[in-house]
Short mmCIF file of the C-alpha atoms (twelve columns), coordinates in Angstrom:
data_MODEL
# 
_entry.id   MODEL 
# 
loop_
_atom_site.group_PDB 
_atom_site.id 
_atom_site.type_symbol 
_atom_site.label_atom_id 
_atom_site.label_alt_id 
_atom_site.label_comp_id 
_atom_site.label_asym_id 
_atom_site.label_seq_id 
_atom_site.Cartn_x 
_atom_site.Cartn_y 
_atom_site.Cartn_z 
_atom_site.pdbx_PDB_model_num 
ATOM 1   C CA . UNK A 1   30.293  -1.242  33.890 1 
ATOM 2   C CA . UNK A 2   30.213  1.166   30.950 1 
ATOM 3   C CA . UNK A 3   32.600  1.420   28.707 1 
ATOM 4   C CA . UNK A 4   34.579  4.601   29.037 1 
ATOM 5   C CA . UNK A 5   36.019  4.635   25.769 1 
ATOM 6   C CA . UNK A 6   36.244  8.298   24.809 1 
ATOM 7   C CA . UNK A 7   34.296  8.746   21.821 1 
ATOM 8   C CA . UNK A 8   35.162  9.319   18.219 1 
ATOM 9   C CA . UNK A 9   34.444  12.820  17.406 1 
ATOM 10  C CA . UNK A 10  32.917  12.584  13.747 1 
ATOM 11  C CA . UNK A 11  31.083  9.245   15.137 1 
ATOM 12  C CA . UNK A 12  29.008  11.308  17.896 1 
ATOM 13  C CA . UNK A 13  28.511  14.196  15.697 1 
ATOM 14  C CA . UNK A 14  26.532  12.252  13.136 1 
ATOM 15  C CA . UNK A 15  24.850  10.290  15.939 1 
ATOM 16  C CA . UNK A 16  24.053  13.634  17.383 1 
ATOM 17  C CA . UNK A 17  22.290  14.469  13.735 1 
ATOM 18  C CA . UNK A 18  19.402  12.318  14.881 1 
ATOM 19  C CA . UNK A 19  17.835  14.528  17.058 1 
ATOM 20  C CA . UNK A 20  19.208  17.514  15.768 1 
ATOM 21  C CA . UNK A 21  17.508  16.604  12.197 1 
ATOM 22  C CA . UNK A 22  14.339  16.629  13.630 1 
ATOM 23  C CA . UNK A 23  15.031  20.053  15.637 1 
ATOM 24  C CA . UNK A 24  16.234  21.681  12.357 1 
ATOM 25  C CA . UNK A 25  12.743  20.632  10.821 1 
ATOM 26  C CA . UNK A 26  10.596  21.814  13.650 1 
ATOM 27  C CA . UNK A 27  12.551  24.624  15.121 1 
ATOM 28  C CA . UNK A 28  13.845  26.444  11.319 1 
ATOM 29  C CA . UNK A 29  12.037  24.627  8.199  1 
ATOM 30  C CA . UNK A 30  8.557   24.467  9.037  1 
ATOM 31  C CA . UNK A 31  8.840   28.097  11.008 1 
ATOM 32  C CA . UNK A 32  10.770  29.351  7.692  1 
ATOM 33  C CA . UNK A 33  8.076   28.362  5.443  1 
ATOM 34  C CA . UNK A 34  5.464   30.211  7.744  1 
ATOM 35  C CA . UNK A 35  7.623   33.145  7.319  1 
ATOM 36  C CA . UNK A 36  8.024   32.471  3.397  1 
ATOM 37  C CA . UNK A 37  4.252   32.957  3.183  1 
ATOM 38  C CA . UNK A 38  4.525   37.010  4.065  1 
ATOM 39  C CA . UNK A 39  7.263   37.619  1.662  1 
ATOM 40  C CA . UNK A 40  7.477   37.385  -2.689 1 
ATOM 41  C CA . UNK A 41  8.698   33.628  -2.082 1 
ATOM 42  C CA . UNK A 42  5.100   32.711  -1.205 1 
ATOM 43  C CA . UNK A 43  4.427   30.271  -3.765 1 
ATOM 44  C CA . UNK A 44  7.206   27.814  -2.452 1 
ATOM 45  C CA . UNK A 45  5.077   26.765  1.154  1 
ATOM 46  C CA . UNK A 46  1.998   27.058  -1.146 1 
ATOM 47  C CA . UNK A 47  3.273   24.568  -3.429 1 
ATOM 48  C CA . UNK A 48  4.183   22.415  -1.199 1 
ATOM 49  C CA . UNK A 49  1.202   22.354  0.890  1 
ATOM 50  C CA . UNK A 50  -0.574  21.461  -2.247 1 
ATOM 51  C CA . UNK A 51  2.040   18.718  -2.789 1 
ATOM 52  C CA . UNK A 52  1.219   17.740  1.027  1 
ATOM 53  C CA . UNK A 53  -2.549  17.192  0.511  1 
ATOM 54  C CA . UNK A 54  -1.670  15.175  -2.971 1 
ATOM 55  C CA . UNK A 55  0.614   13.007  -1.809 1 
ATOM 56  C CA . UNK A 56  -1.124  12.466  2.029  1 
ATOM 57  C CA . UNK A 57  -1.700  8.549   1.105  1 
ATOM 58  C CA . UNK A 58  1.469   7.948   0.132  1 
ATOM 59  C CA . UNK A 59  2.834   6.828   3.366  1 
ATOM 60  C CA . UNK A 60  0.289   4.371   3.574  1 
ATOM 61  C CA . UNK A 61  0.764   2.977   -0.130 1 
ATOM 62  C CA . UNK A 62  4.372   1.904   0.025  1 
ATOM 63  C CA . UNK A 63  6.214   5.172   0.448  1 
ATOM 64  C CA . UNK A 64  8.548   6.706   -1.174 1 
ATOM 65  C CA . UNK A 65  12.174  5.303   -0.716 1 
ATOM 66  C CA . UNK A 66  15.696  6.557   -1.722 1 
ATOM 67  C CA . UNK A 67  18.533  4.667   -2.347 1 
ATOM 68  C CA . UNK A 68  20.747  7.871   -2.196 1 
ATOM 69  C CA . UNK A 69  19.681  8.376   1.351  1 
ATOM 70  C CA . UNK A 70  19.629  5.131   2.763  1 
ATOM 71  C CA . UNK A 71  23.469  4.990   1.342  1 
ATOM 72  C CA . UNK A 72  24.314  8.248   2.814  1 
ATOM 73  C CA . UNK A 73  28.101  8.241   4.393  1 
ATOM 74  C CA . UNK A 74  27.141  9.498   7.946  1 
ATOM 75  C CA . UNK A 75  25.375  5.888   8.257  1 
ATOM 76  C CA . UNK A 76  28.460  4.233   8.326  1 
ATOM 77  C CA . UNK A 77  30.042  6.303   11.387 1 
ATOM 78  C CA . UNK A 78  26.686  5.633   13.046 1 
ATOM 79  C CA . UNK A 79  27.466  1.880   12.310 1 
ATOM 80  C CA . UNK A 80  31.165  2.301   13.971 1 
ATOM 81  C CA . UNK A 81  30.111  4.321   16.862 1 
ATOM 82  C CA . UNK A 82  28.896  1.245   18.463 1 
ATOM 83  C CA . UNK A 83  29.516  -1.066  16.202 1 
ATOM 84  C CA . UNK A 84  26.411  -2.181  14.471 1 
ATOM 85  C CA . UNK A 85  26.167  -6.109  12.736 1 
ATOM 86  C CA . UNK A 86  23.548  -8.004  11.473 1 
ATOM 87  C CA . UNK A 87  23.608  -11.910 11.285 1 
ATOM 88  C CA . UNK A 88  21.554  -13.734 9.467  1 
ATOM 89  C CA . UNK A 89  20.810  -17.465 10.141 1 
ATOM 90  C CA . UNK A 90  19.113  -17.964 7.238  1 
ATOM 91  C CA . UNK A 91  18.340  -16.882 3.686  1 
ATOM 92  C CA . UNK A 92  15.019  -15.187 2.919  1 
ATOM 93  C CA . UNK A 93  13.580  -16.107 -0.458 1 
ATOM 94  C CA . UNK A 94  12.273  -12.808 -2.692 1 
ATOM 95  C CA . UNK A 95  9.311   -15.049 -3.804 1 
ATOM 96  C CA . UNK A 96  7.525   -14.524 -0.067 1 
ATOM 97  C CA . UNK A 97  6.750   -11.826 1.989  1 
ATOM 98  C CA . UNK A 98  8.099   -11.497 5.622  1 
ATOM 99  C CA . UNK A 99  6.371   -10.158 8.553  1 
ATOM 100 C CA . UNK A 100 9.145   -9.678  11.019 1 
ATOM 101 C CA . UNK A 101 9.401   -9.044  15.131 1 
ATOM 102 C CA . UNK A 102 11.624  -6.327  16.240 1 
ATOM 103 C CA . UNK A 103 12.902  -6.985  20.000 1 
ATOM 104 C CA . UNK A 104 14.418  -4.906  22.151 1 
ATOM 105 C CA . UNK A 105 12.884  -1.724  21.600 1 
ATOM 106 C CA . UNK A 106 15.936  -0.118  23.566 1 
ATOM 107 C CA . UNK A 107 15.675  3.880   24.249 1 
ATOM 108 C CA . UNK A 108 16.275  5.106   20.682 1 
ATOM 109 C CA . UNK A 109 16.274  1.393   18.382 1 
ATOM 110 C CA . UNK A 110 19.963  1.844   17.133 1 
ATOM 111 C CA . UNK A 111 20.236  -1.985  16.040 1 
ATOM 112 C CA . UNK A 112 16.792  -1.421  13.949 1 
ATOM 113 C CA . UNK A 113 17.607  1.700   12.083 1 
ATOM 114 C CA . UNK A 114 20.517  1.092   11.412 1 
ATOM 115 C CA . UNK A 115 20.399  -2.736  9.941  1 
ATOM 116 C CA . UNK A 116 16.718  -1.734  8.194  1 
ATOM 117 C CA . UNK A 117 16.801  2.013   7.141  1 
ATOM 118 C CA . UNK A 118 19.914  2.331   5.906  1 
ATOM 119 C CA . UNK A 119 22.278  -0.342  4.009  1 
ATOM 120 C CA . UNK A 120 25.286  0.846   6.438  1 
ATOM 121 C CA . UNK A 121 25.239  -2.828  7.640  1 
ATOM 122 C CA . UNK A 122 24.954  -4.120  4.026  1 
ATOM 123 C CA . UNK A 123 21.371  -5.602  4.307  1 
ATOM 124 C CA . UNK A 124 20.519  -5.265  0.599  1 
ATOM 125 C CA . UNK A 125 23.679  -7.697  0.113  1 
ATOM 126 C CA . UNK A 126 22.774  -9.652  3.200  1 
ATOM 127 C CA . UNK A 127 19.202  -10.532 2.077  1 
ATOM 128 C CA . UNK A 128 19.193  -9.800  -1.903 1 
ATOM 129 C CA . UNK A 129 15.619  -8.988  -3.186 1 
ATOM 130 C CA . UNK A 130 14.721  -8.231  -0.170 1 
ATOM 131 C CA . UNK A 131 12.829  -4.907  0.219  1 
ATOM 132 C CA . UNK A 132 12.947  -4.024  4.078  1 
ATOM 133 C CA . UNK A 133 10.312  -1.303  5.861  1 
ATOM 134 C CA . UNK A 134 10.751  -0.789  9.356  1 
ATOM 135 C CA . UNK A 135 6.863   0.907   10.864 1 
ATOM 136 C CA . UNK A 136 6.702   3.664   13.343 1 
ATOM 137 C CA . UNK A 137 4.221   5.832   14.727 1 
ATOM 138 C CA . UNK A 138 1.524   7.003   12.495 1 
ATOM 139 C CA . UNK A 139 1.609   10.227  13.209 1 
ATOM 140 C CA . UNK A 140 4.793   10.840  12.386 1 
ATOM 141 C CA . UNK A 141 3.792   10.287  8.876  1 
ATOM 142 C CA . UNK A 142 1.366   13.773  9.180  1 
ATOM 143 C CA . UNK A 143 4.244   15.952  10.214 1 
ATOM 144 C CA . UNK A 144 5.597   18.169  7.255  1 
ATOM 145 C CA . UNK A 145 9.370   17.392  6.241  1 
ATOM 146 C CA . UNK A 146 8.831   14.511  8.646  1 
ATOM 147 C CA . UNK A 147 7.518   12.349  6.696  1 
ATOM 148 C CA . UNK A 148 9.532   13.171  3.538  1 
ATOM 149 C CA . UNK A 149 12.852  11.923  5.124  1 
ATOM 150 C CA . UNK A 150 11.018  9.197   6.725  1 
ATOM 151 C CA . UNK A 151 10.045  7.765   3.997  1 
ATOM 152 C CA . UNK A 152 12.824  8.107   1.972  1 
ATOM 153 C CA . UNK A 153 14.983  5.983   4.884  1 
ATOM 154 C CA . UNK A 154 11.796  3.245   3.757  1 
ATOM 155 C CA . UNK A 155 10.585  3.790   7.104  1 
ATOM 156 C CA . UNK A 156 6.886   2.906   7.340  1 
ATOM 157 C CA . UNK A 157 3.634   3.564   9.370  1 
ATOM 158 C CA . UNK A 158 2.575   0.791   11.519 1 
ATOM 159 C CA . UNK A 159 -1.167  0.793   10.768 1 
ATOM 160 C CA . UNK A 160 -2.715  -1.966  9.390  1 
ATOM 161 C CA . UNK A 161 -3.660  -0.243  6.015  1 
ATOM 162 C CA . UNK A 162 -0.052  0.555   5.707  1 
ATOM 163 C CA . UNK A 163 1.377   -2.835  6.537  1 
ATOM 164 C CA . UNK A 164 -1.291  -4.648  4.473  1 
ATOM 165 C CA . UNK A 165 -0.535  -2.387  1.393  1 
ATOM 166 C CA . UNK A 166 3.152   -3.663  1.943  1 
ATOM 167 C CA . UNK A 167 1.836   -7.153  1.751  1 
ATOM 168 C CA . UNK A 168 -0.213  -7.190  -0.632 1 
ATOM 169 C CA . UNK A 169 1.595   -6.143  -3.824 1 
ATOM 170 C CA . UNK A 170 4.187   -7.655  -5.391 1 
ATOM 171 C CA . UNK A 171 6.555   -10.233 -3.161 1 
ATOM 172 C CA . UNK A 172 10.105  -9.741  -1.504 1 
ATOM 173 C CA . UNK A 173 8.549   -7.163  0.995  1 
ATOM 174 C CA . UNK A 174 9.880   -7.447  4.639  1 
ATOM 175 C CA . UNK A 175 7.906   -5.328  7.083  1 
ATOM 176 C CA . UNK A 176 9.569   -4.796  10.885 1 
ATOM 177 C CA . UNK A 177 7.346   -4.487  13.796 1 
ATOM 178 C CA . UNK A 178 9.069   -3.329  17.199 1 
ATOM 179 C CA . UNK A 179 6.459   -5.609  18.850 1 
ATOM 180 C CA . UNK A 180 6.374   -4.243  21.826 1 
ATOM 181 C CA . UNK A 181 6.095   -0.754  20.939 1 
ATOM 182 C CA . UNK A 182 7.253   2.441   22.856 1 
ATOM 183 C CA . UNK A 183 5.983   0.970   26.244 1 
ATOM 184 C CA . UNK A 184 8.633   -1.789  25.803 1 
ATOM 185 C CA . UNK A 185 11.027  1.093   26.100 1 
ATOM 186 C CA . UNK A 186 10.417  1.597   29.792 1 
ATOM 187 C CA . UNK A 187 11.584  -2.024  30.601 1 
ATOM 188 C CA . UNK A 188 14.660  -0.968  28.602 1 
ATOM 189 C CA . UNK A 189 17.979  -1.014  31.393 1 
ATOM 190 C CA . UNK A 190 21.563  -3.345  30.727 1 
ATOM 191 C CA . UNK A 191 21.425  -6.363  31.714 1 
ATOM 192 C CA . UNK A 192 17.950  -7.101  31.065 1 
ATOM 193 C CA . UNK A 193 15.328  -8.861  28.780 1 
ATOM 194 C CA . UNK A 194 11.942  -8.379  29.414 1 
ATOM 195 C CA . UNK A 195 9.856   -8.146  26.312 1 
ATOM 196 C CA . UNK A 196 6.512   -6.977  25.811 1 
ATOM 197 C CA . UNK A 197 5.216   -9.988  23.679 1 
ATOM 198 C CA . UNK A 198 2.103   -11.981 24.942 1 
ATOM 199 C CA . UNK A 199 -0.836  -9.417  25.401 1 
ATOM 200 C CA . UNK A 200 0.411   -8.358  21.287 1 
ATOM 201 C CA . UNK A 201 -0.622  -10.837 19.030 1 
ATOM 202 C CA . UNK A 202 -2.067  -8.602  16.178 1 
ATOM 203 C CA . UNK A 203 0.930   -8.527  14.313 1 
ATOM 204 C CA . UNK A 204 0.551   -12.799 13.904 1 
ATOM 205 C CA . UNK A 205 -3.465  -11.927 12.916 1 
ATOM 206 C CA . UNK A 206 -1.936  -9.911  9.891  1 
ATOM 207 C CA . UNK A 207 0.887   -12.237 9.056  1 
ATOM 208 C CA . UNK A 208 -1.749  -14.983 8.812  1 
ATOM 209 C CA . UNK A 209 -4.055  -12.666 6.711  1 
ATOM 210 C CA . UNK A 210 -1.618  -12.525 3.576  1 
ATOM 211 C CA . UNK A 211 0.255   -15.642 3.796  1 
ATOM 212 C CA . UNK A 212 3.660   -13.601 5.339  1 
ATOM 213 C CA . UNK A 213 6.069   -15.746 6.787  1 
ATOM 214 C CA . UNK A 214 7.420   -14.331 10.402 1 
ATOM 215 C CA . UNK A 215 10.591  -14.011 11.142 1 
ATOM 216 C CA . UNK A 216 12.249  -13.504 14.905 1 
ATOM 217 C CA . UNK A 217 14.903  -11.384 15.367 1 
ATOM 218 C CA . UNK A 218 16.995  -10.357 18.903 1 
ATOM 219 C CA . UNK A 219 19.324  -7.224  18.910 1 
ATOM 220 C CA . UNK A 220 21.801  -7.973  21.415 1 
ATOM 221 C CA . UNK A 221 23.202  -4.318  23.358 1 
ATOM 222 C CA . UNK A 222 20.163  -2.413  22.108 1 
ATOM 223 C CA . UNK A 223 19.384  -2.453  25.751 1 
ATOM 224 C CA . UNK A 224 22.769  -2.033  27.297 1 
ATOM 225 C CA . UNK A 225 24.038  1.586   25.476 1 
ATOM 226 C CA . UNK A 226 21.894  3.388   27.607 1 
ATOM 227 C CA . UNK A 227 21.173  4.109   31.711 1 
ATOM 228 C CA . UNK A 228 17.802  5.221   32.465 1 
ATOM 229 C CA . UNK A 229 16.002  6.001   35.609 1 
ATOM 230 C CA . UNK A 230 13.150  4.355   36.634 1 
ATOM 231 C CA . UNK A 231 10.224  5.351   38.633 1 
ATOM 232 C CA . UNK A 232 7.938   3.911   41.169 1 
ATOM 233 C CA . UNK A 233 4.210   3.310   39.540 1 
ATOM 234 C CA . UNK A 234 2.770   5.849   42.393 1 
ATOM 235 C CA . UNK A 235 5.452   7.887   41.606 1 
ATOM 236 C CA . UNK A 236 4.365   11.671  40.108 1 
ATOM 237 C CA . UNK A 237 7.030   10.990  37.161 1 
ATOM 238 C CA . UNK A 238 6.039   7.906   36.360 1 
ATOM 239 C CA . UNK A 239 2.294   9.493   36.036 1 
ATOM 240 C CA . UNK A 240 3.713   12.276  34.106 1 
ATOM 241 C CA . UNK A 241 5.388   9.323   31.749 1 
ATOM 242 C CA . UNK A 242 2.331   8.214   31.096 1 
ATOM 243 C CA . UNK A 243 0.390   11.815  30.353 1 
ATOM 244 C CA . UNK A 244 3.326   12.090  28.135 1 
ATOM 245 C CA . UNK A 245 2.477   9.051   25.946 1 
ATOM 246 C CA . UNK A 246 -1.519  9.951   25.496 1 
ATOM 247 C CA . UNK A 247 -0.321  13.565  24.289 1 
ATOM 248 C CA . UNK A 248 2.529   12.620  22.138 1 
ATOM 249 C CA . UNK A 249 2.359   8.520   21.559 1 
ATOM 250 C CA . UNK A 250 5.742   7.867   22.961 1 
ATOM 251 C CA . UNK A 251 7.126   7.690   26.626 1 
ATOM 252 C CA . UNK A 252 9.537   10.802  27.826 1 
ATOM 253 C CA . UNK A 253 12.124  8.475   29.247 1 
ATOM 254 C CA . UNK A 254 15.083  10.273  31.363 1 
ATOM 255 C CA . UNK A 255 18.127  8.282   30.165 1 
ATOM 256 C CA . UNK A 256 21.760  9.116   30.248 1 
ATOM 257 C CA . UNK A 257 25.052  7.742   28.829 1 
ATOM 258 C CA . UNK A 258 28.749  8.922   28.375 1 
ATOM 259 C CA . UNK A 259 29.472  12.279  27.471 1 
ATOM 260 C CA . UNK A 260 32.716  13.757  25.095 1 
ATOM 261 C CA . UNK A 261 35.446  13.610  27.773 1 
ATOM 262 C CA . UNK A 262 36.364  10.157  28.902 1 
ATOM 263 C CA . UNK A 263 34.311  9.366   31.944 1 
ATOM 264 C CA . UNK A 264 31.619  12.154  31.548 1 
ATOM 265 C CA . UNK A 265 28.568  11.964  31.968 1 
ATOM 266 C CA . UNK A 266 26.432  12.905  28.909 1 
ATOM 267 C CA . UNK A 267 23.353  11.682  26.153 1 
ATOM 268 C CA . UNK A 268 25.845  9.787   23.819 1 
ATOM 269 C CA . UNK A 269 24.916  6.280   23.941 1 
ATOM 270 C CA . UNK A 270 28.256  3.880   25.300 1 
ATOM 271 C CA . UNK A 271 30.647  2.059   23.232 1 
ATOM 272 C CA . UNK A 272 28.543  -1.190  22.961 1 
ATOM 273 C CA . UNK A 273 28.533  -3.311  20.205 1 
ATOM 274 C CA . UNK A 274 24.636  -4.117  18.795 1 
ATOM 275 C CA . UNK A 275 24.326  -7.640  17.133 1 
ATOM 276 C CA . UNK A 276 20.833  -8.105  15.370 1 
ATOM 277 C CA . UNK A 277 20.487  -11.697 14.912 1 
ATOM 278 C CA . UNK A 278 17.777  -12.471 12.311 1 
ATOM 279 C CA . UNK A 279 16.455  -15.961 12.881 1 
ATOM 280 C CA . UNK A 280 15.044  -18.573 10.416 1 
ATOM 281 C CA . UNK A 281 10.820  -17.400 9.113  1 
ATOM 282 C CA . UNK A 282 7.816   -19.260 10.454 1 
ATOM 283 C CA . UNK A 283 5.957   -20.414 7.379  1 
ATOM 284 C CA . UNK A 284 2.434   -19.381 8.103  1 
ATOM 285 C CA . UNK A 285 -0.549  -20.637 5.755  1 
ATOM 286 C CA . UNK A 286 -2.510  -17.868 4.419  1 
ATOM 287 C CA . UNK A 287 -5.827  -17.270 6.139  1 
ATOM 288 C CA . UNK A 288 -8.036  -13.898 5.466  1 
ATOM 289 C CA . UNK A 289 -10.543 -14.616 8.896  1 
ATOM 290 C CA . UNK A 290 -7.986  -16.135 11.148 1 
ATOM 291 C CA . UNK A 291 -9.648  -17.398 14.584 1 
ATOM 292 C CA . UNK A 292 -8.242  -16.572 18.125 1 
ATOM 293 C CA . UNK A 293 -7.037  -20.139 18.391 1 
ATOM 294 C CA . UNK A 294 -5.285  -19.561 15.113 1 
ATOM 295 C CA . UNK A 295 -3.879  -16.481 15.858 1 
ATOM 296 C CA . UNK A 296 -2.603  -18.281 19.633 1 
ATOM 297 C CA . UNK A 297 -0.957  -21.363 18.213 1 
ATOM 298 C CA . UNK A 298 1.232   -19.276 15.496 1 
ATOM 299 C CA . UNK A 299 1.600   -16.751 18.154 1 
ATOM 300 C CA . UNK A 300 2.840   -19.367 20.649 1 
ATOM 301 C CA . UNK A 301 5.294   -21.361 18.151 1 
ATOM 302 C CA . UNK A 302 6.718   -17.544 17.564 1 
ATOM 303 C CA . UNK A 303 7.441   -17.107 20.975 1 
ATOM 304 C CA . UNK A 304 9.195   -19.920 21.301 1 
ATOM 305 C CA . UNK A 305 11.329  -19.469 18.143 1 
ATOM 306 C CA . UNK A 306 12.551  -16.258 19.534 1 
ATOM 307 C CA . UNK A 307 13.359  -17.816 22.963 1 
ATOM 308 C CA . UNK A 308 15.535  -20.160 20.890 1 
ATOM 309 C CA . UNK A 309 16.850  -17.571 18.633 1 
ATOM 310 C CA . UNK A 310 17.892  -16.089 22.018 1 
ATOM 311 C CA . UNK A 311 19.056  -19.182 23.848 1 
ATOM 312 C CA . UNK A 312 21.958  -20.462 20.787 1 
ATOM 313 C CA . UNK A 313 23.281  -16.673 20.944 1 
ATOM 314 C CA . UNK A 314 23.374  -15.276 23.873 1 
ATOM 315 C CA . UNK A 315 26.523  -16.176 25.363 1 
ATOM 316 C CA . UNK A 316 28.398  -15.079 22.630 1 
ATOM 317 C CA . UNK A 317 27.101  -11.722 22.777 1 
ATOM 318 C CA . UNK A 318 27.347  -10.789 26.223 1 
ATOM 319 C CA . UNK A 319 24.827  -12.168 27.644 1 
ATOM 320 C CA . UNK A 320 25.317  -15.006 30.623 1 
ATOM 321 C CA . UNK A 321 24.131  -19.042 30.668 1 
ATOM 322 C CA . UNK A 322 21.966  -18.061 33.396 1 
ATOM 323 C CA . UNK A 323 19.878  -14.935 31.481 1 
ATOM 324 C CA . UNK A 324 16.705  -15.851 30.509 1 
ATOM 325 C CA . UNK A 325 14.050  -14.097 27.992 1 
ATOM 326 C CA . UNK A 326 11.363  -13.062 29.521 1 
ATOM 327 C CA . UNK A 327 7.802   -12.171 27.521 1 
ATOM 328 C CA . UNK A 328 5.460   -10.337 29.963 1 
# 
């Protein structure tokens, strides 16, 4: 059952900043700037427009990170709300670069944010010389203000140009791929794990490319903060889910959790602790025209990493000797 611990007030607020960050950018920043154009303040949007077409390849070239905001406070109390770990199982040498498998993708990737955009969970003292970029939708990146805080969080977009940028210069780069992208988050219900893993292969093609060692990781409780209804495949939502991707390039998923009164109902994820286990890297042999067969027998020993990654921890975080991984 869900917990029903009633939640910390300062906690939920700053987990409620998520959404409401981006609502503040669409809904008053961008709509101010419109407005600035009309008045004597018109130079400011003008400016930055011009900034905006200068700097347009810059999510694409490494970004633009900021220690200041990936140490910002309200981190932490998004760490506690849950709480939010991250275990490492082995060291990762700064002389390599890492490609590296996100799994769950959950409803909303707590775990993954948390333990790779922000040092909340200490990762900069956890890995040292490590320089982690977690990739997201590309189009985020073309969104005004967007892509400004994105960045700065060293949040990264998940084209290849991007990725092999990352890659390619300098070493001690550590790029995270939610492998099985926002369709994985359908699948995404407690007590289950079902992973979107052996139709995607591409991120083992670019590993192999540059010589990037992959490394497995498995968030425990990503999937269990959240309840979310599921529709039949003939279903008109479930076609409507779907129209929704192709417009916007994620799924509208109807979730629910606990609310701010013990035993509510509401959209504030339960009192579950997330455990991201990061497992020991695959060293792959570097390979610029990798064949299929290639790409399936790295793909293959990945696979099986994670499902032993999975297998030593999962009784010990919640779930039982009985629960099995299971790649689709």
């Amino acid at each position: 059952m869900p917990c029903s611990k009633q939640p910390d007030y300062i906690q939920a607020l700053c987990l409620l900043q998520w959404p409401l960050s981006y609502l503040f950018i669409f809904w008053i920043l961008q709509p101010l700037c419109v407005c600035l154009l009309f008045t004597s303040l018109w130079p400011l949007p003008i400016l930055y427009l011009i900034w905006l077409f200068l700097d347009w390849k810059t999510p694409e070239q490494g970004g633009r990170r900021s220690s200041w905001v990936r140490n910002w406070y309200i981190w932490t109390h998004i760490r506690d709300y849950f709480p939010i770990t991250i275990l490492k199982t082995k060291d990762l040498s700064p002389e390599h670069n890492y490609l590296m498998g996100v799994h769950p993708h959950g409803i909303l990737t707590f775990g993954a944010f948390c333990n790779f955009c922000t040092e909340a969970t200490g990762f900069s003292k956890t890995f040292p010389g490590i320089t982690p970029h977690l990739a997201t939708l590309s189009w985020f990146f073309k969104i005004p203000f967007v892509r400004e805080y994105l960045m700065a969080k060293g949040v990264c977009s998940v084209s290849k140009p991007a990725i092999d940028y990352i890659l390619s210069h300098g070493s001690g780069n550590l790029v995270g791929i939610v492998v099985g992208g926002v369709k994985e988050a359908l699948q995404s219900v407690p007590n289950t794990t079902t992973l979107l893993l052996q139709k995607h292969k591409g991120f083992v093609r670019t590993a192999l490319q540059h010589g990037a060692h992959l490394v497995p990781t498995f968030t425990f409780g990503e999937t269990e903060v959240y309840d979310q209804l599921l529709f039949h495949k003939d279903s008109k939502m479930f076609k409507f889910q779907h129209f929704f991707r192709r417009i916007f390039g994620f799924y509208f998923c109807v979730f629910y959790g606990q609310g701010f009164r013990q035993g509510s109902t509401g959209l504030l994820p339960y009192h579950r602790p997330i455990v991201t286990i990061v497992g020991e890297p695959l060293h792959l042999p570097h390979i610029e025209k990798p064949t299929q067969e290639m790409v399936d027998k790295y793909h293959a020993l990945y696979v099986d990493a994670l499902q032993k990654l999975f297998e030593q921890h999962k009784t010990q975080y919640g779930c039982s000797d009985t629960q099995k991984l299971l790649p689709l």
